[in-house]
C-alpha positions as CSV (number, residue, x, y, z in Angstrom):
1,X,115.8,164.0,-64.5
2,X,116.9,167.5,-63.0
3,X,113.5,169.0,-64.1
4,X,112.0,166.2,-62.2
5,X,113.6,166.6,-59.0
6,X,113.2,170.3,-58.5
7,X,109.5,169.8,-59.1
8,X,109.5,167.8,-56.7
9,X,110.6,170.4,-53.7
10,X,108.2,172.9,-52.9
11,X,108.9,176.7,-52.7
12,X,108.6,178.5,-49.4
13,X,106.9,181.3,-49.2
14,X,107.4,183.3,-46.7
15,X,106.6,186.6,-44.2
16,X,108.9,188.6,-42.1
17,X,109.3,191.6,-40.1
18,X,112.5,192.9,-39.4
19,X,114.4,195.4,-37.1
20,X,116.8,197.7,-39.3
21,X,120.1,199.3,-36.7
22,X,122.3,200.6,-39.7
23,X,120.8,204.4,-39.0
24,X,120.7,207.1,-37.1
25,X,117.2,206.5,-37.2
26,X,116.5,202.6,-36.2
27,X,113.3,201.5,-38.5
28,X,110.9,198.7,-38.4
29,X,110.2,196.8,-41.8
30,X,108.1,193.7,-42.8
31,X,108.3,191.8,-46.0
32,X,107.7,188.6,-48.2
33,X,110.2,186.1,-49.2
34,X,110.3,182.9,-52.1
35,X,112.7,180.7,-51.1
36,X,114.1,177.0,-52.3
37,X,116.0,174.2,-50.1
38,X,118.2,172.0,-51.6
39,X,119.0,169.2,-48.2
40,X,120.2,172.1,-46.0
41,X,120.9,174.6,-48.1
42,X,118.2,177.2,-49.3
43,X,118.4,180.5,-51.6
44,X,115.2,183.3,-51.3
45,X,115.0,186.5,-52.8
46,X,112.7,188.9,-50.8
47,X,111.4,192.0,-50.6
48,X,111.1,194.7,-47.4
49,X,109.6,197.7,-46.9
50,X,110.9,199.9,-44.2
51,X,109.1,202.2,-42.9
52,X,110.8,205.8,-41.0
53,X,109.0,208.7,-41.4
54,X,110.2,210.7,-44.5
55,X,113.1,208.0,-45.2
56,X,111.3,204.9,-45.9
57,X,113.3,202.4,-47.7
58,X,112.8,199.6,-50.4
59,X,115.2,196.5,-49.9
60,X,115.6,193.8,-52.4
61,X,117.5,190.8,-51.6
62,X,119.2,187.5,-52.4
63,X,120.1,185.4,-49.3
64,X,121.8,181.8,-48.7
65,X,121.0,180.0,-45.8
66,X,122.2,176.7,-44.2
67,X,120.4,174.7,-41.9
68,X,122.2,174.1,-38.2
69,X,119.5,172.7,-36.1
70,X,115.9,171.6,-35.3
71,X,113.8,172.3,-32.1
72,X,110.8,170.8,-31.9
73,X,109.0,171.8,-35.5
74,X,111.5,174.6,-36.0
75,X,114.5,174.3,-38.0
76,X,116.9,177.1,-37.2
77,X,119.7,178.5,-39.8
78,X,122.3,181.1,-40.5
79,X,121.9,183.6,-43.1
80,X,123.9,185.7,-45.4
81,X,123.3,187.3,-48.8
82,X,123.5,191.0,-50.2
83,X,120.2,193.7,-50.8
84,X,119.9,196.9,-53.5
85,X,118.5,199.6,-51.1
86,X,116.0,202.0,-52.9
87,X,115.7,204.7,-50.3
88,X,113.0,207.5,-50.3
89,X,115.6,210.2,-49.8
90,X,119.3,209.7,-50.1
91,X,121.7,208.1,-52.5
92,X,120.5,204.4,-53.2
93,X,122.9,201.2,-52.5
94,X,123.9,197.7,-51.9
95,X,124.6,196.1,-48.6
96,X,125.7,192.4,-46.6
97,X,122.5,191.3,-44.8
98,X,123.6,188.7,-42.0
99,X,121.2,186.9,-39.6
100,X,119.2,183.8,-38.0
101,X,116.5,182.6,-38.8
102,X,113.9,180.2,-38.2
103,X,111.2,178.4,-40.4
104,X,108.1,175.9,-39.4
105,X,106.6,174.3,-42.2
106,X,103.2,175.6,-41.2
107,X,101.1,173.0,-44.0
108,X,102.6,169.7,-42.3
109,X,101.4,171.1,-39.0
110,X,97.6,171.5,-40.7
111,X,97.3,168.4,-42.5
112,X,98.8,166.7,-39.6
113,X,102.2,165.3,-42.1
């Protein structure tokens, strides 16, 4: 029964670009995200890339989300999870990743659902 329902939700798949402030040097990333919802609750583990001139920086991440609203054909929800930071110079880490976010299920909106 279990197997059955989680075949039943889809995974979302997902693209992002992101604006990094931890630095001295502020850095622009973009990245790809597979995520499951469970009512209004969702998990993803993603991938960044950040990109600052000789210190570009690899993020891997597990983040939890939980729905809080809906405009329109966008469902808005808070954020938080942790990332492994593989960086290009400099001692690799971990760190809290905190944010919004907002997601429009872009096949309903071509096959008219």
């Amino acid at each position: 029964m279990a197997t059955l329902a989680l075949s039943a939700s889809a995974l979302e798949v997902g693209v992002n670009g992101t604006r990094d402030y931890s630095g001295s040097a502020d850095r622009t990333g973009y990245g790809i995200t597979l995520g499951q919802k469970f009512g209004a609750v969702g998990i993803e583990a993603g991938y960044n890339r950040f990109l600052q001139g000789a210190n570009d920086q690899d993020r891997y991440s597990v983040v939890g989300s939980y729905d809080v609203t809906k405009i329109g054909p966008v469902t808005v929800a808070v954020k938080g999870g942790v990332a492994y930071l593989m960086n290009q110079t400099g001692a690799d880490g971990y760190a809290y990743t905190a944010g919004v976010g907002g997601s429009v299920p872009i096949a309903n909106i071509v096959t008219g659902k």
